[in-house]
C-alpha positions as CSV (number, residue, x, y, z in Angstrom):
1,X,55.6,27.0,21.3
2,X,58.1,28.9,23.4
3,X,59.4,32.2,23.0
4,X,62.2,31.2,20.8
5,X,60.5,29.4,18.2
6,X,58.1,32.2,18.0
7,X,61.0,34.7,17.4
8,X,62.6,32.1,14.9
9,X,59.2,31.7,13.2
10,X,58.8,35.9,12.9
11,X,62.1,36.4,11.6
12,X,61.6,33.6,8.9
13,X,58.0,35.2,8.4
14,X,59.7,39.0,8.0
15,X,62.5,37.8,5.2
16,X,59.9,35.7,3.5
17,X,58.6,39.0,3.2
18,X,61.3,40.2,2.4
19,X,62.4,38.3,-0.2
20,X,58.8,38.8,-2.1
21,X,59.3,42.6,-1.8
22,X,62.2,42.3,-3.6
23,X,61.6,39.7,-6.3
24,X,58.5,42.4,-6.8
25,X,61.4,45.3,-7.7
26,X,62.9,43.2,-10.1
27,X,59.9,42.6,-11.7
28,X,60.5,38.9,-12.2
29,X,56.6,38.3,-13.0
30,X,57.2,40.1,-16.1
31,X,60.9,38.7,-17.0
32,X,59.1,35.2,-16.8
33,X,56.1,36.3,-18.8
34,X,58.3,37.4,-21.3
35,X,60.4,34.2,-21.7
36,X,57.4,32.1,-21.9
37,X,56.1,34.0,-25.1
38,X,58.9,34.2,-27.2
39,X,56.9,35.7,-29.7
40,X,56.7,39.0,-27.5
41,X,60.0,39.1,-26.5
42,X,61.1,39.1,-30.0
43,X,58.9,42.2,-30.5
44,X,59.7,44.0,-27.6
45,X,63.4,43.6,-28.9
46,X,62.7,44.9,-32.8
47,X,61.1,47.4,-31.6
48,X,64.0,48.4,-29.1
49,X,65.9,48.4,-31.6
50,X,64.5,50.2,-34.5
51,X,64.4,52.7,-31.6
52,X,68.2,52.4,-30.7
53,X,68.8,52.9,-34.7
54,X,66.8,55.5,-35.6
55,X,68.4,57.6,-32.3
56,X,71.4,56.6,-33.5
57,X,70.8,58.1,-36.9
58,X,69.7,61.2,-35.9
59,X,72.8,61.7,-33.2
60,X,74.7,61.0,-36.1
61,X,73.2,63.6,-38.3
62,X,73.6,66.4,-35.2
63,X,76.8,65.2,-34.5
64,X,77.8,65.6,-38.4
65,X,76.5,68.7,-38.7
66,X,77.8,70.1,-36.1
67,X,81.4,69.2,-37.1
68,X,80.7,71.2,-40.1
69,X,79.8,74.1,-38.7
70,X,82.7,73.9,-36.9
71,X,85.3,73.2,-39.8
72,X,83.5,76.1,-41.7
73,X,84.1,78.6,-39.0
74,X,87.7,77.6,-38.8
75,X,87.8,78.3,-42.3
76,X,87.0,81.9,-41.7
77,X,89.7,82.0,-39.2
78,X,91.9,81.6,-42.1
79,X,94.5,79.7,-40.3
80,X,97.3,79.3,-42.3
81,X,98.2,75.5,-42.3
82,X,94.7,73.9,-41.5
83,X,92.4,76.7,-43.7
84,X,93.5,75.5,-46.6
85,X,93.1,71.9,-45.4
86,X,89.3,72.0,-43.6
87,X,88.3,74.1,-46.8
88,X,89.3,71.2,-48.8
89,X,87.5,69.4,-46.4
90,X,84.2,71.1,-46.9
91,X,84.3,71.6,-50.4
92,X,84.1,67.8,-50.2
93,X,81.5,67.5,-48.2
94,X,79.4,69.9,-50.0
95,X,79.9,68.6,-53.4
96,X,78.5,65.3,-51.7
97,X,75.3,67.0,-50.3
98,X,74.8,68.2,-53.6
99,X,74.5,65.1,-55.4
């Protein structure tokens, strides 16, 4: 061999390398692993899922609660056009929780 198929065979050598580094990062092993066992990868996705809902849920819940404390300090304000309406507002609400 001469000295240019040497460097031709070390720079194939170094992306081969490369190349398996980086299928590595993307974890491709597993992606396959998973679409061979369908089974799993349905799993994997309910339970993604149930986790995605029940965060969702409980944002929710914050979120609404904190708009109510909000509306019920602007009621205190006693602002004259939008008092009368946000107490209307959370008299509603309220009368909901209740049930």
């Amino acid at each position: 061999m001469n000295e240019t198929e040497k460097r031709l065979w070390e720079s194939l050598r170094e992306r081969v390398n490369e190349l398996a580094m980086n299928m590595e990062k993307m974890k491709l092993a597993e992606y396959v692993d998973l679409l061979e066992h369908p089974w799993r990868l349905l799993y994997v996705n309910f339970i993604s899922g149930l986790a995605r809902g029940f965060g969702m849920a409980i944002g929710f819940a914050i979120l609404g609660a904190v708009i109510l404390l909000v509306l019920q300090r602007l009621v205190t304000l006693n602002l004259p056009l939008i008092g009368g309406f946000i107490a209307e507002i959370v008299a509603i609400v309220q009368t909901q929780l209740a049930r």
